[in-house]
C-alpha positions in Angstrom: -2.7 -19.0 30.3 -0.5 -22.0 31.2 -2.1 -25.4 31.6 -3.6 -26.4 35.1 -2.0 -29.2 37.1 -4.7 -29.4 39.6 -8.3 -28.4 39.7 -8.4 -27.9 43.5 -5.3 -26.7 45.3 -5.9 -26.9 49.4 -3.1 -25.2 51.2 -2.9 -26.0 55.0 -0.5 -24.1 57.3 0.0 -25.4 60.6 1.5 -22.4 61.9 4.9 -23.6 63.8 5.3 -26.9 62.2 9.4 -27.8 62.3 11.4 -30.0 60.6 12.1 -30.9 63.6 9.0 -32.7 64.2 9.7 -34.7 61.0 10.3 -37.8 63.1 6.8 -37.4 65.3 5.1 -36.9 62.2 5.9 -39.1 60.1 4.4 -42.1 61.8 0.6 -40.2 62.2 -1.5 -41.5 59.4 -2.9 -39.0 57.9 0.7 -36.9 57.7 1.7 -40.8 56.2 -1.1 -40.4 53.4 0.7 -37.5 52.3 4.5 -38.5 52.5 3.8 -41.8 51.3 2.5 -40.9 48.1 4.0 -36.9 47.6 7.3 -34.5 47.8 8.4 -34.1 51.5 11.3 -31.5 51.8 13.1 -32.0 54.6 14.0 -27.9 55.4 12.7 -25.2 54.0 14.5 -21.7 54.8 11.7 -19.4 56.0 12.8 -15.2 55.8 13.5 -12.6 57.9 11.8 -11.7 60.2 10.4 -15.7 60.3 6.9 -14.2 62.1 3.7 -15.2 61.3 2.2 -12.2 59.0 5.4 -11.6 56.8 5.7 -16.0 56.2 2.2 -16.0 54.9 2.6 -12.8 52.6 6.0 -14.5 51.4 3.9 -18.0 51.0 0.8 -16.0 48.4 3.7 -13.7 46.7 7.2 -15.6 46.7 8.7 -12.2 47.7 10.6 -11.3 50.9 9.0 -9.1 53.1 11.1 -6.0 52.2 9.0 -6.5 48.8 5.8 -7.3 49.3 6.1 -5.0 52.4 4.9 -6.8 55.4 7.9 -6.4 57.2 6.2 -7.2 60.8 3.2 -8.5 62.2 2.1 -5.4 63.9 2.5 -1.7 62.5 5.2 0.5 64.4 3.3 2.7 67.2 5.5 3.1 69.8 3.0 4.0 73.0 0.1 2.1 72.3 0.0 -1.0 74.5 -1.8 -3.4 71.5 -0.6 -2.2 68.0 -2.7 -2.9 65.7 -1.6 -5.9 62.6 -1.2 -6.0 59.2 -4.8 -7.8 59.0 -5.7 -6.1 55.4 -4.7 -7.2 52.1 -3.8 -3.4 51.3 -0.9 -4.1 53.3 0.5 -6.5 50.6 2.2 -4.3 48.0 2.0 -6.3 44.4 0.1 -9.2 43.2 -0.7 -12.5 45.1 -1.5 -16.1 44.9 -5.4 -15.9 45.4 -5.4 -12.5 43.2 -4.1 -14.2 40.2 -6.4 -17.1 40.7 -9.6 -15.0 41.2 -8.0 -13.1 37.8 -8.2 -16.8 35.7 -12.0 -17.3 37.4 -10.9 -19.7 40.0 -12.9 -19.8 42.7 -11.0 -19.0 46.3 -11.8 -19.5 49.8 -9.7 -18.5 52.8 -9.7 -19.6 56.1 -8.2 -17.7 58.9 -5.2 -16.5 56.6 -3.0 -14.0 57.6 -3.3 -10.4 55.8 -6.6 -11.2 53.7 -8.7 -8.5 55.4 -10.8 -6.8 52.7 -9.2 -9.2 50.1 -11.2 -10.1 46.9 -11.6 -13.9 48.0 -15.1 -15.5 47.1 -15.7 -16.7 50.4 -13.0 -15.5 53.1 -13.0 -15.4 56.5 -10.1 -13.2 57.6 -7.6 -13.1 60.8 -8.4 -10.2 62.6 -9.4 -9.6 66.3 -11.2 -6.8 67.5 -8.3 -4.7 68.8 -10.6 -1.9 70.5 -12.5 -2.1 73.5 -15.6 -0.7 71.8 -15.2 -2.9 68.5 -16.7 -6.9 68.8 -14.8 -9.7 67.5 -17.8 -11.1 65.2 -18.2 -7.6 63.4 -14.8 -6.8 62.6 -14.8 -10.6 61.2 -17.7 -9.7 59.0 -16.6 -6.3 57.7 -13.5 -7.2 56.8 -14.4 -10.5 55.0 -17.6 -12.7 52.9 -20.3 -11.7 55.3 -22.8 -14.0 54.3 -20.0 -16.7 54.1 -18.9 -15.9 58.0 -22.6 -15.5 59.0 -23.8 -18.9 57.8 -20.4 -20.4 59.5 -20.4 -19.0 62.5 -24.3 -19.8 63.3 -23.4 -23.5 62.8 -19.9 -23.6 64.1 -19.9 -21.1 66.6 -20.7 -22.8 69.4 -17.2 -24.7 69.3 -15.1 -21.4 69.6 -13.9 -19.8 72.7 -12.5 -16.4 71.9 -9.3 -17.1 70.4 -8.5 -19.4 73.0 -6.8 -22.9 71.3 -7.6 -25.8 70.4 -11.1 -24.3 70.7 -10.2 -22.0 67.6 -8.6 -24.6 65.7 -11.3 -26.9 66.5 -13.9 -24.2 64.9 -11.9 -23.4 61.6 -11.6 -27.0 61.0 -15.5 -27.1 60.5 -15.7 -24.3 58.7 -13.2 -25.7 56.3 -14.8 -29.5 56.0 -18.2 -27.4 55.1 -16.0 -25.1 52.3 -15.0 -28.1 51.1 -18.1 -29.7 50.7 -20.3 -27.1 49.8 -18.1 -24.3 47.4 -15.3 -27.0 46.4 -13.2 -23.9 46.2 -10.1 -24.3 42.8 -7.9 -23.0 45.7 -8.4 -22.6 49.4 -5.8 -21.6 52.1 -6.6 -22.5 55.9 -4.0 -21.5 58.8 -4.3 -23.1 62.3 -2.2 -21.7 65.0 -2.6 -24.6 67.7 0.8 -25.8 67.6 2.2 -22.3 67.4 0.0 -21.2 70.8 1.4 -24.4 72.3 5.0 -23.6 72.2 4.8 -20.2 73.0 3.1 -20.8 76.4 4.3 -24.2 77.3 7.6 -24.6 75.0 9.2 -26.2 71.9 9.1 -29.9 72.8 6.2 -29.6 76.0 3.3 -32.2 76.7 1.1 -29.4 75.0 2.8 -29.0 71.8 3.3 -32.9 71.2 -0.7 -32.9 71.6 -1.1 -29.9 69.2 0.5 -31.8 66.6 -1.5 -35.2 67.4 -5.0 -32.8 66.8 -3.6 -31.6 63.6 -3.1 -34.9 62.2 -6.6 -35.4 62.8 -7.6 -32.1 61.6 -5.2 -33.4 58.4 -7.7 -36.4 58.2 -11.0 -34.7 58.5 -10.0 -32.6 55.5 -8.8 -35.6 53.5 -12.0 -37.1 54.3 -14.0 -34.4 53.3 -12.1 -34.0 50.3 -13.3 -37.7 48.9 -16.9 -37.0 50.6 -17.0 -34.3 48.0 -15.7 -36.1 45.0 -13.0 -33.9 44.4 -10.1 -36.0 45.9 -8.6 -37.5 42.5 -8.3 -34.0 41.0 -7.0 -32.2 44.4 -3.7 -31.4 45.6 -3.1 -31.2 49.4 -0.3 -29.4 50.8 0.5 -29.1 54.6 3.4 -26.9 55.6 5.0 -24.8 58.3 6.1 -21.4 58.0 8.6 -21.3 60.8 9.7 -22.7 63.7 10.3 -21.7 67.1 13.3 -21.7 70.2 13.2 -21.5 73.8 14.0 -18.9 75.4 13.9 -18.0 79.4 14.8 -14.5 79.2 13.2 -11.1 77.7 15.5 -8.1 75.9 13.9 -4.3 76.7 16.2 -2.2 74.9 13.5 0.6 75.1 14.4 0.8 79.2 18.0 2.0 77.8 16.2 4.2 75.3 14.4 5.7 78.1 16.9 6.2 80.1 19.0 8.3 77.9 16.4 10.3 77.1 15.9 9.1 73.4 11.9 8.0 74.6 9.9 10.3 76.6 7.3 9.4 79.0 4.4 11.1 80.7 4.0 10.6 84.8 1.1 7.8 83.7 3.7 5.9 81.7 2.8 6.6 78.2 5.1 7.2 75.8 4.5 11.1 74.5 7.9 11.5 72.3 10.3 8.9 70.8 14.0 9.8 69.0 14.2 5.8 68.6 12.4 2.8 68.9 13.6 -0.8 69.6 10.3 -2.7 67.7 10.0 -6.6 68.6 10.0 -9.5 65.7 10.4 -11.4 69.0 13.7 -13.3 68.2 14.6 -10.2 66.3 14.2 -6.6 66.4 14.2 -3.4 64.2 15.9 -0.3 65.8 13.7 2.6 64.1 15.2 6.2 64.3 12.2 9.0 63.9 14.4 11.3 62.4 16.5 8.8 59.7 18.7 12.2 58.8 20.0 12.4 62.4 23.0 11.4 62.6 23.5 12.3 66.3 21.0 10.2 67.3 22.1 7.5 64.7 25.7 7.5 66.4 24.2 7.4 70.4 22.2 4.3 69.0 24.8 2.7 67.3 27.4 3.4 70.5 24.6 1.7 72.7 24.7 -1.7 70.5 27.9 -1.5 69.8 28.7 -1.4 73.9 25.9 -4.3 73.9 28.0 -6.1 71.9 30.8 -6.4 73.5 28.8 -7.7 76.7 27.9 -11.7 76.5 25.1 -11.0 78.6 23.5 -8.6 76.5 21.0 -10.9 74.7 22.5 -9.6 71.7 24.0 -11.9 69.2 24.2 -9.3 66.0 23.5 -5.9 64.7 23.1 -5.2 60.8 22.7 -1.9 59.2 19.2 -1.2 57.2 20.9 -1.6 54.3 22.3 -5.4 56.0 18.8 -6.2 57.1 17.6 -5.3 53.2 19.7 -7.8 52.0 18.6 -10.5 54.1 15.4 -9.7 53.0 14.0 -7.6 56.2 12.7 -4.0 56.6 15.4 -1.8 55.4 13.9 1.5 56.2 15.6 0.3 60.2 18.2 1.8 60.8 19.5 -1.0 62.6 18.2 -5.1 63.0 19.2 -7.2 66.0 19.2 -11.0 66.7 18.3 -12.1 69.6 21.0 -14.7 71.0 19.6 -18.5 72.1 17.7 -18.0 75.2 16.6 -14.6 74.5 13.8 -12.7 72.6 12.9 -8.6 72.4 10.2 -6.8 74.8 9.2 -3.5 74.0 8.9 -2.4 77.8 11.2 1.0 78.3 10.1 0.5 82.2 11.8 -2.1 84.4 14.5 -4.5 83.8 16.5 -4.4 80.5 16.6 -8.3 81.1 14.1 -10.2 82.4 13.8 -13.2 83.3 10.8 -15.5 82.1 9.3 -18.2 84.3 6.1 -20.6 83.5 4.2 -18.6 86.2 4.9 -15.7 83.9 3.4 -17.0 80.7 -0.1 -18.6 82.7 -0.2 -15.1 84.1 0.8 -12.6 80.7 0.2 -13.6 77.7 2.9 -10.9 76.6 5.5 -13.3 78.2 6.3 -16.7 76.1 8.7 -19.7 76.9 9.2 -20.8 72.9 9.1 -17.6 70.0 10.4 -17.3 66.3 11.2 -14.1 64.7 14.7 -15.4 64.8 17.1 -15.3 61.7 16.6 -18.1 59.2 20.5 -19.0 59.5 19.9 -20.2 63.4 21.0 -23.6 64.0 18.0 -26.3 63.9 15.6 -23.9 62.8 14.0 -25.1 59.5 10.5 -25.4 58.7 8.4 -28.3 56.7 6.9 -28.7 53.6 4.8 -31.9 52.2 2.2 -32.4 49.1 0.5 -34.7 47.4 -2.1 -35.3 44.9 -2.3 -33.8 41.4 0.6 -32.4 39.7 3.0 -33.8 42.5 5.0 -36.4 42.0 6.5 -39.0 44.3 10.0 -37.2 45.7 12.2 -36.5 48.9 14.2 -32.8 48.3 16.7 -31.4 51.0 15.7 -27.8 50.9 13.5 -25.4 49.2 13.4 -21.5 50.2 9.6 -20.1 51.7 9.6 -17.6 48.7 10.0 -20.5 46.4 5.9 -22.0 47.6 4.3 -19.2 45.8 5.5 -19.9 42.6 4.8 -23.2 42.7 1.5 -22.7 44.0 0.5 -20.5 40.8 2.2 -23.2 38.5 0.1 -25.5 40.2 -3.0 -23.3 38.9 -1.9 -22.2 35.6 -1.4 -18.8 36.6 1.8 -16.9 37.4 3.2 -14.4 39.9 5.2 -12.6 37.5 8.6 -11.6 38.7 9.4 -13.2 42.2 12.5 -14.2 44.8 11.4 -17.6 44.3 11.2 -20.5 42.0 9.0 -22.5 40.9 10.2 -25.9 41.9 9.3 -28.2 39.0 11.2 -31.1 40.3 8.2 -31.8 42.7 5.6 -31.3 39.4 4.5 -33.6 37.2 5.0 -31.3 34.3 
């Protein structure tokens, strides 16, 4: 085993965080703390499709999602109106950050981190919902995490959450992680808050709400350095608070299903359910995969590649560029598609195959339907202005400003941190932010 660097590694993703907000940030103190005295990188190129679920798989296995195979957040089910998401950590194909360190008898805590359901994580509280009407939110927690661990949390911290409503959420996984902290001093713990993320979607990029998201998590950031020294374990920790995309406006929705529909390539019943699909436009919001149920058709292949080609041509589509699956494979993406899209600036993907094939999105629209948003990612990571952040300090880290790192290069770094290793990976470790 390769020497340890640090003896506790705490991973925070504030889910949303842009280098954009670099110049907000950087003059909150607790954000300072960490600046002043670690490596800030000042973009780092998230992957394809830049949604939540695939960033944190990349972030625990330095692989793109094509790899470690979670190529979306939710599974493709054309018909149902909530598909379900790759909550479990059987939906993460090879090794991972918290695996390796469980292997070398660290201990690990997780925190509301995507794709840990069922994971082996000493004390892990998963992010799942229940996405049934007959399941409850607090057993499918349980079940798919460290009951006791959830039970005891939830009993004292409870009380602070409302649904999954934010900052209320937020608000609830801080306290849970201050009393990890302090009472397992996990070797590596990984806590996601989605605050800032909820923010923009609903309100927008740069709004009143999302400035205030990012003011709480600087306090969240404090309450976490202060429990860190009220533990003890400060001097021998390693903090490290990053983003794993960013986010656009956008005013106006893509349906590419209502063209699907029409030409007969989805089938409805007279209740509006979807009974038979050829193929399938499937949202990564600033993105899409075009999914053909039959890949050897090439009929159907043709009709779908006619219809985006036609698209194409029209600067109204919403439709900046198609790739082949075997394109979207090279960027990284799912390329079992048989087409991806990107969404121009201004637009994202619906999967509605009723209606409008654009709609337009207003503010009364997102307080009303939480399906509608005025800010999404999803988007390609080669969009103008749309890097994320990474900062750490602490042990192992030294004092350093770099221009760029990839997302698929954090995992490797995170298991050199540890003294334990990912094996073969997209990314790097970057040793010119170690102490080694």
């Amino acid at each position: 085993m390769m020497n340890r660097l640090t003896d506790h590694l705490i991973i925070i993703s504030f889910d949303c965080l842009s280098a954009l907000d670099f110049p907000i940030i950087k003059d909150f103190p607790h954000f300072q703390t960490i600046l002043k005295n670690g490596t800030y990188v000042e973009n780092v190129e998230t992957i394809y499709p830049s949604v939540t679920y695939p960033c944190h798989a990349t972030i625990v296995t330095g692989n793109y999602p094509n790899r470690h195979g979670v190529v979306n957040n939710t599974l493709l089910q054309p018909g149902m109106v909530s598909p379900d998401w790759n909550w479990y950590r059987d939906c993460i194909q090879g090794t991972t950050l918290y695996d390796e360190a469980k292997k070398a008898n660290l201990t690990t805590a997780a925190l509301l981190w995507p794709v840990t359901g069922k994971a082996k994580i000493d004390y892990n509280m998963p992010e799942i919902f229940a996405n049934r009407p007959w399941q409850n939110q607090i057993l499918v927690s349980l079940m798919s995490g460290t009951p006791r661990f959830q039970w005891d949390l939830n009993n004292r911290y409870g009380h602070i959450r409302k649904g999954l409503s934010q900052p209320e959420l937020d608000d609830f996984v801080l306290e849970s992680t201050v009393d990890t902290i302090k009472t397992k001093k996990p070797n590596l713990l990984m806590v996601h808050f989605t605050d800032l993320d909820t923010q923009r979607h609903y309100h927008g990029f740069s709004s009143n709400e999302a400035m205030a998201a990012i003011q709480r998590h600087n306090q969240r950031l404090g309450r976490i350095l202060e429990a860190l020294k009220e533990s003890g374990i400060y001097e021998n920790s390693t903090v490290v608070a990053l983003g794993d995309h960013s986010a656009l406006d956008e005013n106006k929705a893509v349906n590419l299903n209502v063209l699907f529909h029409k030409k007969n390539l989805i089938t409805a019943n007279t209740k509006g359910k979807i009974i038979n699909w050829k193929a399938y436009c499937k949202s990564c919001d600033g993105s899409a995969y075009i999914y053909i149920k039959d890949k050897h058709d090439t009929v159907i292949f043709q009709e779908v590649k006619n219809i985006l080609d036609s698209l194409l041509d029209d600067p109204d589509s919403g439709i900046e560029q198609v790739l082949t699956g075997d394109q979207a494979a090279e960027k990284g993406a799912d390329g079992t598609c048989a087409f991806m899209i990107e969404a121009s600036r201004g637009y994202y993907f619906l999967e509605d195959f009723e209606g409008e094939y654009i709609k337009p999105i207003t503010l009364e629209d997102t307080t009303a339907d939480k399906k509608f948003t005025l800010a999404c990612h999803g988007y390609s990571p080669e969009k103008e202005q749309y890097g994320t952040i990474f900062m750490a300090a602490g042990k192992g880290i030294k004092h350093i400003t770099l221009p760029s790192i990839r997302l698929i290069d954090e995992g490797p770094t995170f298991a050199r941190l540890l003294g334990v290793n990912l094996g073969s990976t997209d990314g790097r470790v970057v040793k010119e932010m170690l102490t080694l």
